[in-house]
MARBA-716457 format. One record per residue (C-alpha): x negated, y, z. Coordinates in steps of 0.5 Angstrom, whole numbers. Layout:
# MARBA-716457
[atom [X Y Z]]
...
This chain:
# MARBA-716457
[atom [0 0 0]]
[atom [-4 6 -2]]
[atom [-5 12 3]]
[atom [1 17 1]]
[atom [6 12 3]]
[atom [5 11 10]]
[atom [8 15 16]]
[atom [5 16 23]]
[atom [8 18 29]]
[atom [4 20 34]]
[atom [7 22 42]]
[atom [4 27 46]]
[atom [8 27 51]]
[atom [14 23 54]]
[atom [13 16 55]]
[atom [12 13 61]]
[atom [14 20 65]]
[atom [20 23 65]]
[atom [17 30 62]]
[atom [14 35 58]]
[atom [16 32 52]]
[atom [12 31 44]]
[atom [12 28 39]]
[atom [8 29 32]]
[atom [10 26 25]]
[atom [5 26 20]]
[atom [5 25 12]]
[atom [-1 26 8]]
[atom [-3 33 10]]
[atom [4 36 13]]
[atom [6 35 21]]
[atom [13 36 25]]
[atom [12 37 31]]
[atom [19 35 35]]
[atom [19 39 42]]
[atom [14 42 46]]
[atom [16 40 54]]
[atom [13 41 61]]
[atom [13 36 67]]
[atom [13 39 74]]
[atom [7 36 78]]
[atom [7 30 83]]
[atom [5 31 90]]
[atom [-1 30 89]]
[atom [-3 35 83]]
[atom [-5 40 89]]
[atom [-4 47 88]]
[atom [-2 45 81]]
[atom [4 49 78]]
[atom [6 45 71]]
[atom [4 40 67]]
[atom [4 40 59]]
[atom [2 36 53]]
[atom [-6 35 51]]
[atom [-5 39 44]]
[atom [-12 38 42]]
[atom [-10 34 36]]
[atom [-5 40 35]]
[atom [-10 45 34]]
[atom [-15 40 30]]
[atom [-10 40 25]]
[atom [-6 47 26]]
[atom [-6 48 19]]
[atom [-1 42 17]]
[atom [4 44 23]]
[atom [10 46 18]]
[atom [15 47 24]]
[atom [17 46 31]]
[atom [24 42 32]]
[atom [28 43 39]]
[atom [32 39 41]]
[atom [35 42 47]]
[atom [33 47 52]]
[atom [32 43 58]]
[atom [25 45 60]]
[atom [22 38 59]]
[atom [23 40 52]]
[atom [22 47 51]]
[atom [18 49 57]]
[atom [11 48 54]]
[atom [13 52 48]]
[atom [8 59 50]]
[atom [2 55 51]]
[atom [3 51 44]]
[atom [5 59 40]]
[atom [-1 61 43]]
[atom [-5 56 39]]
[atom [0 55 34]]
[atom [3 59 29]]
[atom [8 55 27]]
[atom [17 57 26]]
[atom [21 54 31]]
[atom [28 52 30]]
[atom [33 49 34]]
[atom [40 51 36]]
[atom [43 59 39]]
[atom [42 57 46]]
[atom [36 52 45]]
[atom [32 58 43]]
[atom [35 65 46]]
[atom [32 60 53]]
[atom [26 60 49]]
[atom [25 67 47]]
[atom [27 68 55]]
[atom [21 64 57]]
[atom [17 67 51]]
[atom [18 73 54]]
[atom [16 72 61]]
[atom [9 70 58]]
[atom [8 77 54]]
[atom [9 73 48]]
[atom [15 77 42]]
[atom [16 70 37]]
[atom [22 72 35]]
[atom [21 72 28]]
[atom [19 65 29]]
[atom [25 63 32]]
[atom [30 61 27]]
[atom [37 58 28]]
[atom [40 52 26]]
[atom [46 49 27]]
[atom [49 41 28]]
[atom [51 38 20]]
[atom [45 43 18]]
[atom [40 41 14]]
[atom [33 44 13]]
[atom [27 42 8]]
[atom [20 43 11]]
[atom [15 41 6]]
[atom [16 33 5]]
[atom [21 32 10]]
[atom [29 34 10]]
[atom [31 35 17]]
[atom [39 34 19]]
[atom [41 36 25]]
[atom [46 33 29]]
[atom [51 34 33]]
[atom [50 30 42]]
[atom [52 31 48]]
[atom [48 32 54]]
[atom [48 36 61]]
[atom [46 43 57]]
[atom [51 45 51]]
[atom [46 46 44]]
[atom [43 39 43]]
[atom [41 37 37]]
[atom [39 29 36]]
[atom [35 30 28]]
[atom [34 25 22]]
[atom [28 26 20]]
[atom [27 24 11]]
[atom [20 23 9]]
[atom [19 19 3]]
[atom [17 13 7]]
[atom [23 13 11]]
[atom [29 16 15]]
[atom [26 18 23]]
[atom [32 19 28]]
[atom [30 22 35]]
[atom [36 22 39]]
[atom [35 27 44]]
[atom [37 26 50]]
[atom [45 25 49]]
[atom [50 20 52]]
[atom [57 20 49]]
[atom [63 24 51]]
[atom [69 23 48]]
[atom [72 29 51]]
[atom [66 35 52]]
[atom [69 41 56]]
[atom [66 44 49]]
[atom [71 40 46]]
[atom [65 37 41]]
[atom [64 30 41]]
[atom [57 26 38]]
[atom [57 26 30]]
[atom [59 19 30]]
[atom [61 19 22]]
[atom [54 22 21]]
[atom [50 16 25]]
[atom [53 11 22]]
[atom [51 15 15]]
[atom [45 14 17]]
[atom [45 7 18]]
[atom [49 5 12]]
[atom [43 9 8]]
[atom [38 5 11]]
[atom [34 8 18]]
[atom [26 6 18]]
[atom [26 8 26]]
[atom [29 10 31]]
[atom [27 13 37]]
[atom [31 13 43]]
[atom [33 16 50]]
[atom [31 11 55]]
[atom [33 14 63]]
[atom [39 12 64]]
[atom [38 4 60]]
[atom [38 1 67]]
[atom [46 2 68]]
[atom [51 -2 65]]
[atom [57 1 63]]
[atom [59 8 60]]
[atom [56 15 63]]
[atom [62 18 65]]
[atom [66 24 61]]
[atom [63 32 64]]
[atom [71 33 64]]
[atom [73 29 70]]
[atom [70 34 74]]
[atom [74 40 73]]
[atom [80 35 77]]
[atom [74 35 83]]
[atom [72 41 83]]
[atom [80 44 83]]
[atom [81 39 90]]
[atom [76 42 93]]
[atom [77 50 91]]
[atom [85 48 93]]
[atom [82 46 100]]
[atom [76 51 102]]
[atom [78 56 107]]
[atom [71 60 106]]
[atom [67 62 101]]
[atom [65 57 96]]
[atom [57 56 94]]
[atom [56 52 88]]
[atom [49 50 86]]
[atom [47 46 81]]
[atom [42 45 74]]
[atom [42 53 72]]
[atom [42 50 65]]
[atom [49 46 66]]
[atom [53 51 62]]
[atom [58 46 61]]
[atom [58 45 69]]
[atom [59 53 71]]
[atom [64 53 66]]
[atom [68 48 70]]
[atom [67 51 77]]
[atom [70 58 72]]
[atom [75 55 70]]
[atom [77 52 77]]
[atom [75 60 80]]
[atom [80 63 75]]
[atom [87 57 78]]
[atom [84 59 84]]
[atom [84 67 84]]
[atom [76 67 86]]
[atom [71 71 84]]
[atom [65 69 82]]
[atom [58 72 83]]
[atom [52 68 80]]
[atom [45 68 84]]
[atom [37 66 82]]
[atom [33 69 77]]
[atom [34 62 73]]
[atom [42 62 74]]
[atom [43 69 72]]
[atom [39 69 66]]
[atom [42 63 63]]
[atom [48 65 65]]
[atom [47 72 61]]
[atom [44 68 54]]
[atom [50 63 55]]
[atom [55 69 54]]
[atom [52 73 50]]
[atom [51 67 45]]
[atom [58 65 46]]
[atom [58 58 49]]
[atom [60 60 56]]
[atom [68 64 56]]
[atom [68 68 63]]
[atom [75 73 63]]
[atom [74 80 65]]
[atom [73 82 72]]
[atom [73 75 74]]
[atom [65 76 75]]
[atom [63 80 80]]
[atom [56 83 83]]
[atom [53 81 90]]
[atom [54 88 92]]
[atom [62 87 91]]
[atom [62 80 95]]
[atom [62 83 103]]
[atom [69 86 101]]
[atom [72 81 99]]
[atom [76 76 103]]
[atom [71 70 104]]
[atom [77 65 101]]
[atom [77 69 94]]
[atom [69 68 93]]
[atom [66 63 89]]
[atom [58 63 88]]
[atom [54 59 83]]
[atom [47 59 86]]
[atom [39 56 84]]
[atom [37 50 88]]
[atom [39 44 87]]
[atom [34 40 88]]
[atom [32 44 94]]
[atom [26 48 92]]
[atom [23 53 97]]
[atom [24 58 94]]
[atom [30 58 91]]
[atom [36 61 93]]
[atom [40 56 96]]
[atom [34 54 100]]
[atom [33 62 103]]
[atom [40 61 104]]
[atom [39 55 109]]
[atom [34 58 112]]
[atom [37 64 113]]
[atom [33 68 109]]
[atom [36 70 103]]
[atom [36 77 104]]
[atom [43 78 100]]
[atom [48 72 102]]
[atom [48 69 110]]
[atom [51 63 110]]
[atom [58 63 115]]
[atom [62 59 119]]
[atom [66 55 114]]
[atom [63 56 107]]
[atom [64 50 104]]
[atom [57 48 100]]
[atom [58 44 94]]
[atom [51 41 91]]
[atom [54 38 84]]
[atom [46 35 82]]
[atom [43 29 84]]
[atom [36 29 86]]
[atom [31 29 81]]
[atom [26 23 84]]
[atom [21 26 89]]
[atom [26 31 91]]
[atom [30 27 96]]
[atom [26 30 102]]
[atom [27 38 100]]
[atom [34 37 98]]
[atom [36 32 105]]
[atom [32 39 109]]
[atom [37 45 105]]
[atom [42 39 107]]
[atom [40 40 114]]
[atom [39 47 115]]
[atom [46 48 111]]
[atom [49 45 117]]
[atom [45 48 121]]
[atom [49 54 120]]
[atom [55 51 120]]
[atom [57 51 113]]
[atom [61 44 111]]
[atom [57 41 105]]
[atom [58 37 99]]
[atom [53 33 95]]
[atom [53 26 92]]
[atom [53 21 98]]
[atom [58 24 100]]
[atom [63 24 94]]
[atom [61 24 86]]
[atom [61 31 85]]
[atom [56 30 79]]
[atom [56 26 72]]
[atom [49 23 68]]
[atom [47 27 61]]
[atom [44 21 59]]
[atom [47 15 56]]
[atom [48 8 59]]
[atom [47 1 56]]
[atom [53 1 52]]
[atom [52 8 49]]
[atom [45 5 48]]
[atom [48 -1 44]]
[atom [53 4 41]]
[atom [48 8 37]]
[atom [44 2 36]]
[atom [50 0 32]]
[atom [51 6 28]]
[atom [44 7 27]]
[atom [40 0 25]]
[atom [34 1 25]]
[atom [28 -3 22]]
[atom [24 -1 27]]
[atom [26 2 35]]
[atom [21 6 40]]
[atom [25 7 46]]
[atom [23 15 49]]
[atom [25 18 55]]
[atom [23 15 62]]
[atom [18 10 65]]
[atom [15 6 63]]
[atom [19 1 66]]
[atom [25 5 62]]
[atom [22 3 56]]
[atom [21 -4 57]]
[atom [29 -5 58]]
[atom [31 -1 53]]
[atom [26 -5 48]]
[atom [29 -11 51]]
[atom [37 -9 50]]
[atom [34 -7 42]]
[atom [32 -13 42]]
[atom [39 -18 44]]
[atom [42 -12 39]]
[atom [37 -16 33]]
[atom [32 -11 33]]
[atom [26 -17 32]]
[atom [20 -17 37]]
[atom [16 -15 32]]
[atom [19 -9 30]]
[atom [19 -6 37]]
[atom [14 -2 40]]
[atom [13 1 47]]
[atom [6 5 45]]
[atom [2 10 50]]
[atom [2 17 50]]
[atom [-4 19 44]]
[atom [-3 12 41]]
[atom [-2 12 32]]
[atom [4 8 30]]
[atom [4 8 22]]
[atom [9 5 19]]
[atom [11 4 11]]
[atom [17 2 8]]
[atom [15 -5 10]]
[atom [11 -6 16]]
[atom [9 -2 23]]
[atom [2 -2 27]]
[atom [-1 2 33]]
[atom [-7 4 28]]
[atom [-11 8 33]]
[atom [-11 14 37]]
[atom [-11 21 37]]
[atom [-13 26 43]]
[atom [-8 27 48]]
[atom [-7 26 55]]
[atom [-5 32 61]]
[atom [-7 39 60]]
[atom [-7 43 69]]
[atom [-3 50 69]]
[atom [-5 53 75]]
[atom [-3 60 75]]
[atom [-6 64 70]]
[atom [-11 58 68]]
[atom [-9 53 64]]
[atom [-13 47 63]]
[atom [-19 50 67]]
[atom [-16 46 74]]
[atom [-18 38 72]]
[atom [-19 31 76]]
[atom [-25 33 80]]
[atom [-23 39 82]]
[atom [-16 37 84]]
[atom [-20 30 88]]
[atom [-23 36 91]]
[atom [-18 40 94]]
[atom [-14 33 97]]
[atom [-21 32 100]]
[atom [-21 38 103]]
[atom [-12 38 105]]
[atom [-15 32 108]]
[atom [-21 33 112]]
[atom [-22 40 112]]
[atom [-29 43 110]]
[atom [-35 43 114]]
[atom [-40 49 112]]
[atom [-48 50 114]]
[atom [-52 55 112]]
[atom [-60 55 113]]
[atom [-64 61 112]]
[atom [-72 58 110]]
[atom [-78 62 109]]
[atom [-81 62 102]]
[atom [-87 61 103]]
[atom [-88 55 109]]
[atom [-81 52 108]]
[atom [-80 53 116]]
[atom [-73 55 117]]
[atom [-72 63 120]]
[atom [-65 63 122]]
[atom [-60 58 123]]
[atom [-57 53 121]]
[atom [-51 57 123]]
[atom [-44 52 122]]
[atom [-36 54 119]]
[atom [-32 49 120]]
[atom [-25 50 117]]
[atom [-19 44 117]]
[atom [-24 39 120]]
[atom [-25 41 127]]
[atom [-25 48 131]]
[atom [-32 50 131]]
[atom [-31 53 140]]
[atom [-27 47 142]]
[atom [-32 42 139]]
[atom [-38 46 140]]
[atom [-42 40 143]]
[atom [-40 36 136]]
[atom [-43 42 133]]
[atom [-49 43 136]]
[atom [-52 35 134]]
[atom [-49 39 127]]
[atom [-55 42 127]]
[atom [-60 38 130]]
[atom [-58 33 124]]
[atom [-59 39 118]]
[atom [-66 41 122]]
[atom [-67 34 121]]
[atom [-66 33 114]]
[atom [-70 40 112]]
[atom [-76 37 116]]
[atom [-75 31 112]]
[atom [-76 34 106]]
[atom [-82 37 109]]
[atom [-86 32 110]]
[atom [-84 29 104]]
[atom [-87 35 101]]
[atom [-80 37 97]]
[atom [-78 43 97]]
[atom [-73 44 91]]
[atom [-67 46 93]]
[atom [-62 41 90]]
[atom [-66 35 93]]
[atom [-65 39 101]]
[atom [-57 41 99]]
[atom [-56 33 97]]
[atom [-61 31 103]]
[atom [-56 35 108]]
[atom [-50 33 105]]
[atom [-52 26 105]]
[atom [-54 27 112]]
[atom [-49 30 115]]
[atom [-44 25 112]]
[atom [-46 19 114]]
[atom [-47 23 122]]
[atom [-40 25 122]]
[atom [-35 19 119]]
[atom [-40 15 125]]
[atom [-37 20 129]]
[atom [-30 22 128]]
[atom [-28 18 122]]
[atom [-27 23 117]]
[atom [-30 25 111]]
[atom [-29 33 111]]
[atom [-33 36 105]]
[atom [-40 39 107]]
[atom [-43 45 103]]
[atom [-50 46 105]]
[atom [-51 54 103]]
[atom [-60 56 103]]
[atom [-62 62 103]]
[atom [-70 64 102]]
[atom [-74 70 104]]
């Protein structure tokens, strides 16, 4: 089979994590570029703020980018976009919704694309050098989802983006079922499909069976209401605004995130909120506290959210109250158990009466469960499937579900981020590998924070650090003034003074080693007080704080 009838498909990001999403596909000298997400930083990425995609590739090759696709606004999709626009100059296309969120974030970087960012809608369709892209219309937990059919000459692509099947959407815009089963009667070379939900059997249940919910609960709040919930869910806040208008409440929204989506949701259109329902937080307080709804940030209870200030009592504008009712429609993003039973806590504290999900369903998945799975793999018939969107053990059962579905084994990969999957119109491979991997956003640095350093950092969280500083005459080498000990994290230096003073007998004993050992570089006395110093202090207190010799010559 001759070069120019092969197809790759690289992934960057998204398999094997739930997060910063990315996939490549490349034909002859063209690459598609399918989202451009973040990941949020594991407990032990210490002072680590975002995760993004290795782009190195990307940038290698930036001259054959002919386009970013987005699928939805989620920020596992569109999160990382500022960092790849820095490096690549490439149009962006995705639904209204989807890029009026990555303007918004664009922005917040400093950066003006909008000439970049161009519109599509679901049943367009888009030519991008070799590739004709239709976009298509699925449900999620965010309006503005686009699942994409990516033609080439070697085949047909499908990337569902994150979906489920929702028969009765509260936007009243089911999957574009006719389109699918287009597809798969046409012929589908791979499909690669959402995987977080494959280990739940069944259907994932309609967003609309929460409108009946949220009415039960505004009819029987006595108090003020405060909602929390993803600020993306504009189908969510649609809801409890529909349930604030049978119940005459106004609403008020509070969080920077909550406030923004809001603002592009209703200017896009995709959120209806009638005059003079909405209210500002000024307004609140002269208003009776059973004509109140506010929807806030904080679901997952981050600190410095605003539903966790609340609970706190540090919010400097909303006081939780003896008898407001708390509703936290989200369910907990895993590694956030502890911070939302902490906010869950505090709201009691306080006296507010709290609904969350152990308590009563008061949420509903945006993903697809095993029956939707099958459904699309029905519609779609794939030659060859790639599960995507979750862990790695996500991806091992939705193999196997593709498999009962007839997919054969052979036609099924599972690759790790970075691997090369080539395929033409008869046969697939992992073929090789490209860079790839996790890129640090730590403040303003971006990559400049790696392995060693966060290996440093959980060192020093743990046992501190242990400075010795020595001044030493040039001339003989005998030392003039010290060793002078900060310990900071490892012990306080006036209870332990006697640790301390065998501290510097230890460093003295290292110089004088050095010494008569006629070495006098500097590198070789650090690495002999380090050494020193170590050994002495686990012996002693079972600790391994780091030690930093400092040496100064006059």
């Amino acid at each position: 089979m001759s070069k120019q009838n092969k197809i790759a498909l690289i992934p960057l990001g998204g398999l094997g994590e739930i997060g910063k999403n990315m996939w490549v596909i490349e034909y002859k000298q063209e690459i598609l570029v399918i989202d451009a997400g973040v990941m949020f930083p594991d407990e032990d990425m210490l002072g680590i703020d975002l995760v993004i995609p290795d782009i190195t590739y990307l940038v290698e090759n930036r001259e054959k980018v002919v386009g970013i696709l987005l699928t939805h606004g989620h920020e596992d999709h569109i999160g990382a976009l500022p960092y790849v626009l820095r490096q690549l100059n490439a149009p962006v296309y995705g639904s209204r919704l989807t890029l009026g969120l990555a303007e918004a974030k664009l922005k917040e970087h400093g950066l003006d694309r909008k000439a970049q960012l161009i519109p599509v809608n679901p049943g367009d369709t888009l030519k991008l050098g070799s590739f004709k892209v239709d976009f298509i219309n699925v449900n999620h937990s965010i309006a503005g989802v686009l699942a994409l059919a990516v033609h080439t000459p070697v085949g047909t692509i499908v990337h569902t983006a994150d979906f489920k099947i929702d028969h009765t959407p509260v936007d009243g815009e089911p999957l574009d079922f006719r389109k699918f089963a287009e597809l798969g009667d046409n012929g589908v070379l791979a499909l690669l499909s959402d995987s977080t939900n494959v280990e739940r059997e069944g259907y994932t249940v309609s967003e609309r069976v929460l409108a009946e919910k949220f009415e039960r609960i505004f009819r029987q709040a006595e108090g003020r209401l405060i909602i929390t919930t993803f600020a993306s869910n504009i189908h969510r806040v649609q809801q409890v605004v529909n349930a604030a208008i049978i119940h005459h409440r106004k609403v008020a929204f509070i969080g920077r995130s909550m406030v923004n989506v809001v603002s592009i949701a209703k200017e896009l259109g995709y959120i209806q909120i009638p005059d003079g329902l909405e209210v500002d937080l000024d307004q609140i307080d002269h208003l009776p506290a059973n004509e109140v709804a506010l929807v806030t940030t904080g679901s997952q209870g981050e600190p410095l959210a605003a539903l966790s200030r609340m609970s706190m009592g540090e919010h400097r504008r909303i006081k939780i109250r003896q008898g407001d009712t708390v509703i936290i429609s989200a369910s907990a993003i895993p590694g956030n158990e502890k911070l939302i039973g902490r906010t869950i806590n505090q709201l009691f504290k306080q006296g507010a009466r709290v609904i969350y999900e152990t308590l009563t369903d008061i949420h509903v998945s945006g993903h697809a469960r095993q029956e939707e799975l099958k459904m699309m793999l029905n519609l779609v018939k794939p030659k060859y499937f790639v599960p995507i969107h979750g862990e790695y053990r996500h991806l091992v059962q939705h193999a196997r579900l593709a498999q009962e579905m007839g997919v054969p084994t052979e036609n099924v990969f599972i690759p790790e981020i970075g691997d090369v999957m080539e395929f033409t119109a008869h046969s697939g491979r992992v073929a090789g590998r490209v860079a790839s991997g996790r890129i640090f956003v730590d403040g303003l640095g971006v990559g400049d924070v790696g392995n060693v350093v966060l290996r440093d950092r959980k060192q020093l969280s743990q046992d501190g650090i242990l400075i010795a500083v020595v001044t030493i005459d040039r001339e003989n080498g005998q030392v003039i003034a010290g060793p002078d000990v900060i310990s900071r994290g490892f012990v306080y230096v006036r209870e332990s003074e006697a640790l301390m003073e065998e501290v510097r007998v230890k460093v003295k004993d290292a110089l004088d080693k050095c010494q008569t050992q006629g070495n006098s570089d500097w590198s070789f006395m650090k690495s002999q007080i380090r050494e020193t110093l170590s050994r002495f202090l686990y012996e002693r207190t079972k600790r391994r704080p780091m030690i930093l010799p400092i040496i100064t010559e006059v």
